[in-house]
N, C-alpha and C positions, 0 to 999 in steps of 0.2 A: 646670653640666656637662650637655651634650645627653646624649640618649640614645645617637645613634651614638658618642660619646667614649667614655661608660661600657663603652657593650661591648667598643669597639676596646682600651680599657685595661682589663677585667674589673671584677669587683664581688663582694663578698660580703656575706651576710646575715648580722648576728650577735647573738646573745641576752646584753643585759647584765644578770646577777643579783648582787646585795652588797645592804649594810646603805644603802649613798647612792649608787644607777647615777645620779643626775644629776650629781655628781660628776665619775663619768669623761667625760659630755659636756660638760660646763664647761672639761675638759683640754682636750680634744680640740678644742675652739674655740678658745683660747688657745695652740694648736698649729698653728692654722688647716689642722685635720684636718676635711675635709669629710663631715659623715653628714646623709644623708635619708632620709627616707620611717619616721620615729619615730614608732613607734605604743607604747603601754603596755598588757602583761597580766600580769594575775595581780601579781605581787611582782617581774616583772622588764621590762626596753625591748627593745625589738625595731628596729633599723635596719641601713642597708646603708651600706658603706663602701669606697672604691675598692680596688682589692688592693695598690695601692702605699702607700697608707695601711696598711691590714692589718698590713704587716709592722713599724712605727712606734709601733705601740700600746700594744708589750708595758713599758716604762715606766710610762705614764698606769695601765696595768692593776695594777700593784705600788705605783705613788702613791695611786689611790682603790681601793685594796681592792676592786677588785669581778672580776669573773669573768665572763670575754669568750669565747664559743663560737662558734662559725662554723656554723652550720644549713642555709648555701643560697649557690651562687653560682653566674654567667650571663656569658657575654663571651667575645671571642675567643680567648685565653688558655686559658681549660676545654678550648674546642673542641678546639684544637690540639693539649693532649695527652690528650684522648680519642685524636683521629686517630693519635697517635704509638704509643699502645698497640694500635690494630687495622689494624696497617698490611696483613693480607691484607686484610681487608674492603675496604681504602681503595683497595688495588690493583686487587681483584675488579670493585668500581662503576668505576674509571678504564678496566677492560680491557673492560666492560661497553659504555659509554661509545662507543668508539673500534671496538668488533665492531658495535656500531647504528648506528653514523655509516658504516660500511666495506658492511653490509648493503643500510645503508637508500639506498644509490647502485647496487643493482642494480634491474633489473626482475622480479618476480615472478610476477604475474599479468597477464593480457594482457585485456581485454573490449570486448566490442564492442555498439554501440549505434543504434539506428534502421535494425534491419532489418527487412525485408519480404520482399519476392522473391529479395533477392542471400542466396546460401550465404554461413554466417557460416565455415566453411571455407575457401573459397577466398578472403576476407580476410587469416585467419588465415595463410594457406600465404604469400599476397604480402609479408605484414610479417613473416612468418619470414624468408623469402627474402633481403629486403635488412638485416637484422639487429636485428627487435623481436621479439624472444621472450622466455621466461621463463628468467631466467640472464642476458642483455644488460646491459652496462653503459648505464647511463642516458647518459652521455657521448660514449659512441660511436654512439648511435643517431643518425640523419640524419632530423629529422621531418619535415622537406620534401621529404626525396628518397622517403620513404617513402607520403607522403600524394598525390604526383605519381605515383609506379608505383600506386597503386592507382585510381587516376584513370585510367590511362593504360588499366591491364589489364581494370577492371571499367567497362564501359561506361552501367549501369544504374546509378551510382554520379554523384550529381549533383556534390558536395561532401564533401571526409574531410576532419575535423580530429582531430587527435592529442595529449594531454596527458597529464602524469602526476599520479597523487594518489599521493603518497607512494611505495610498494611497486610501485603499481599502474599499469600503463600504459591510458589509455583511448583507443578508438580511434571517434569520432562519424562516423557516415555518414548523410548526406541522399538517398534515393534518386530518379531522374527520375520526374516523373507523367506516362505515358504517354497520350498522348491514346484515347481508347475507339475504336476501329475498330466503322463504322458495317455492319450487317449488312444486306447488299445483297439477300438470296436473297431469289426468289418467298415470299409468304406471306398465310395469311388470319386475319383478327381472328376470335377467337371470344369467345360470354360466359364471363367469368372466374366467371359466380355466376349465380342464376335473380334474376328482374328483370321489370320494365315499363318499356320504350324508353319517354323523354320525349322524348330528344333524338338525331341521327346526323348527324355531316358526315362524310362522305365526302372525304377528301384525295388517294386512290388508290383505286382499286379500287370495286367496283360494289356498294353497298348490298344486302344480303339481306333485312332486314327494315323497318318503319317507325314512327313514332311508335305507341304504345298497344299496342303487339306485345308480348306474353307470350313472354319466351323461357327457357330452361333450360341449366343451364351445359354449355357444350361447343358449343349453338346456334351457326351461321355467323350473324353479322353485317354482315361484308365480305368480299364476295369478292377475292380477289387475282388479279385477270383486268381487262388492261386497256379500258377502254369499248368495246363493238363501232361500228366507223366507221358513220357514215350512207352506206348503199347506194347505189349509182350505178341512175339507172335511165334503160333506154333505149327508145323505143316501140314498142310493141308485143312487149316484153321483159320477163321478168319482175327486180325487184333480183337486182343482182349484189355480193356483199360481196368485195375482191378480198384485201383482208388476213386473214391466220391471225389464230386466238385468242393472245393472247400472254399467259403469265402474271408479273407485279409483287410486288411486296412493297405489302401493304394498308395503308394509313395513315389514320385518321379517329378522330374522336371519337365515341363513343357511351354516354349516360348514360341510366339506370336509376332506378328506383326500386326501393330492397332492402328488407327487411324480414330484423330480426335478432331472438333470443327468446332469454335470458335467465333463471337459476335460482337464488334462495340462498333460507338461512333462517338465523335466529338465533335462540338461546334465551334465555327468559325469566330461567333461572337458571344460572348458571356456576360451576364451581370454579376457583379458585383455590390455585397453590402456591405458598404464599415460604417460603423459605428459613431455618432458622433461625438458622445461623453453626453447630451442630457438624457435622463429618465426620467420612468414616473413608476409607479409602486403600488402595492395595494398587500396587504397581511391581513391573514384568516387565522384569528386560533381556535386550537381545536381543544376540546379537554371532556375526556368522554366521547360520547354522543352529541356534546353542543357545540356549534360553531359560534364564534363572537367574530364579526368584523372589527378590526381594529383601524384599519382604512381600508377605506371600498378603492374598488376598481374606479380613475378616473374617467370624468365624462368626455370629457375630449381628449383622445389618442393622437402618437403623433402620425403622421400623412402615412411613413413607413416607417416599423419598426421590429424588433428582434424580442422575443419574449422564452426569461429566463425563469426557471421556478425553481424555487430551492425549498426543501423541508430541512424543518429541525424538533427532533423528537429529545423529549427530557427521558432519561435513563429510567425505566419502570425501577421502583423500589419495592426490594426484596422482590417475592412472589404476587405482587399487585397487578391487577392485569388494569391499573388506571392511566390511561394515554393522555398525556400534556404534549402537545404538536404544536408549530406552528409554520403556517406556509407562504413566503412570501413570492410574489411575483414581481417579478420587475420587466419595465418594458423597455428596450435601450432604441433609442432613436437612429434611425439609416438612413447615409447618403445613397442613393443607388448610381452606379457609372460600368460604364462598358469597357470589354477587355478585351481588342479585335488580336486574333492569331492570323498566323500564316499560314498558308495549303497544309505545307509541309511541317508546320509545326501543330495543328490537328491530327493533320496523318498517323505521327508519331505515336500521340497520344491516345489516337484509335489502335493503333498496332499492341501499345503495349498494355493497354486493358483489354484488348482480345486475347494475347501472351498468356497474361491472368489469368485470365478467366479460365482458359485451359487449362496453366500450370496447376491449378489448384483440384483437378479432375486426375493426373499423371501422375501416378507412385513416383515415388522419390529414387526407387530403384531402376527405372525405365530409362532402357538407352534411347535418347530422340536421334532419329536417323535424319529429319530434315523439317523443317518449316514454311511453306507457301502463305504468303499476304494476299488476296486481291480486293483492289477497289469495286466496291459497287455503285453501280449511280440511283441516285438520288432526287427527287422533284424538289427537295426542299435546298435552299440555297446555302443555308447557314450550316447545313450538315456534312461531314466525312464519315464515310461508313466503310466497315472492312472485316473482311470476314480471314479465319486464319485455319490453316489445315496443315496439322503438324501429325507425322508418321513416326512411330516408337517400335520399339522392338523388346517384352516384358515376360515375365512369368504369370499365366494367366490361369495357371489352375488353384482349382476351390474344391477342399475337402468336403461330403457331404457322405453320414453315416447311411449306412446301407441299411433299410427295415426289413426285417425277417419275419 
């Protein structure tokens, strides 16, 4: 007999005690009464027998004297009059059932996704409009007609796709990439940073300064005036220039050599806190305007400890601006212990957060032409200090429109 037989037809577990339980399984085979799963404790057997056997037995049980209990039984048969006995309950999960299948066919929430510059509003208003709101029948919504008016209405709107996750209607927007509009106005280059010109081309506009030229930020480097013509000249005349100055928008390259400087230090000894696993605790809720302690802050803290704060805010419903908060604090208890380095393993450590510290001041396009570390001393014992001067070589011009 499978297992799915057994259940579809039930089963039950039954304890045989007498003077000779093999006995009644000797019947019960010469009955071709089926029992398995015979296990032997103590002075009595233990096996399971179909329930339509069950009720067959009672013979063999007054032929071998022994004593037949029922302790356990599994199948669809129990099931069914369990169910028959809790027929609210069975009602309740069916009406259950049928309000999440009736629910789960509306739309509830509405969101929207891959914005930038378009108002998530006036998506919002266009998928209201033609009938994707919160409350919509999933079935009467029109996704194409819906995902075309918003094509049609928002013009910064490259691509809408629309689908539902369950409750939830999502609504994907790809917005156009504008091409950058090119800034025409007059204007002249200046140093973005103080420097030594190695290099200037000129692409527009008339060089101010030249190679080896020390300059200081804010210095003109290109003017934004276009070339003055070569003069006409006539004999006995002195040049005549017949065109106006005209002012352009400056364009050239001009690199620099910069010079950047650098500061950390690291100590030789450190504390350390870990943790030891006890806490203590304290939560405040919040709901409105009132605070309720739910456990206060305790009174005795531990000697040294670490202190964590976590909120947790309940989801505002609909448009309610009513706040259900709660904040707990927890304090984690610390060993403290020391972590001695070496010269050389401070040193390091000082060099390469001065590195940082720099690196993060250097365009990403700057050639570094070289880096000096030096140590400096220190009255305090625990300390290495280091100062770091690294030399680049960049494009250091800054466009600034010319007022007229």
């Amino acid at each position: 007999m499978t297992f799915n037989t057994k259940y579809l037809r039930g089963a039950v577990k039954i304890r045989i005690s007498g003077l000779m339980p093999e006995r009644f399984i000797n019947l019960c085979i010469a009955e071709q009464i089926l029992l398995w799963g015979i296990t032997k404790k103590d002075e009595y057997l233990i096996a399971w027998i179909g329930l339509d056997d069950y009720f067959r037995i009672r013979p063999l049980v007054v032929r071998s004297r022994t004593k037949v209990k029922a302790i356990a039984h599994f199948g669809l048969p129990f099931a069914v009059k369990r169910i028959k006995r809790r027929k609210m309950l069975v009602a309740g999960g069916v009406l259950f059932i049928i309000l999440l299948n009736i629910l789960s066919s509306y739309v509830w929430f509405v969101d929207i996704t891959g914005l930038k510059n378009i108002s998530e509003e006036e998506i919002k208003a266009i998928a209201s409009q033609y009938g994707l709101k919160p409350g919509a029948v999933k079935d009467n919504v029109n996704i194409k007609s819906i995902e075309r008016e918003i094509l049609l209405n928002v013009p910064q709107a490259a691509w809408v796709g629309i689908n539902f996750t369950g409750t939830r209607a999502v609504i994907e927007v790809v917005e156009k990439t504008v091409p950058k509009q090119e800034d025409k106005a007059p204007a002249h280059i200046i140093a973005r940073k103080d420097g030594v010109i190695t290099e200037i081309i000129a692409l527009a506009g008339q060089p101010a300064v030249k190679n080896d030229d020390t300059v200081k930020k804010g210095d003109l480097l290109i003017k934004g005036v276009r070339p003055e013509p070569v003069p006409t000249v006539n004999e006995g005349q002195p040049p005549v220039i017949d065109a106006p100055r005209e002012f352009i928008r400056a364009k050239g390259i001009i690199k620099a050599r910069v010079w950047y400087e650098g500061y950390a230090e690291a100590e030789l000894t450190r504390t350390i806190a870990t943790r030891t696993g006890n806490r203590q605790m304290s939560v405040v809720l919040k709901i409105g305007n009132r605070e309720i302690t739910l456990k206060p802050m305790p009174t005795q803290l531990f000697q040294e400890f670490q202190t964590e704060i976590i909120h947790k805010q309940l989801p505002l419903w609909r448009n309610s601006g009513f706040i259900v908060e709660s904040s707990i604090t927890i304090y984690h208890e610390t060993n403290l212990s020391q972590l001695d380095k070496s010269f050389e393993e401070a040193r390091d450590e000082a060099q390469s957060k001065a590195m940082q510290m720099v690196q993060n001041t250097i365009p990403e396009t700057a050639q570094i032409l070289s880096r000096n570390y030096e140590l400096l001393k220190t009255p305090e014992q625990n300390l290495v200090r280091v100062k770091i001067n690294v030399e680049t070589i960049e494009d250091i011009g800054e466009t600034i429109n010319i007022s007229q």
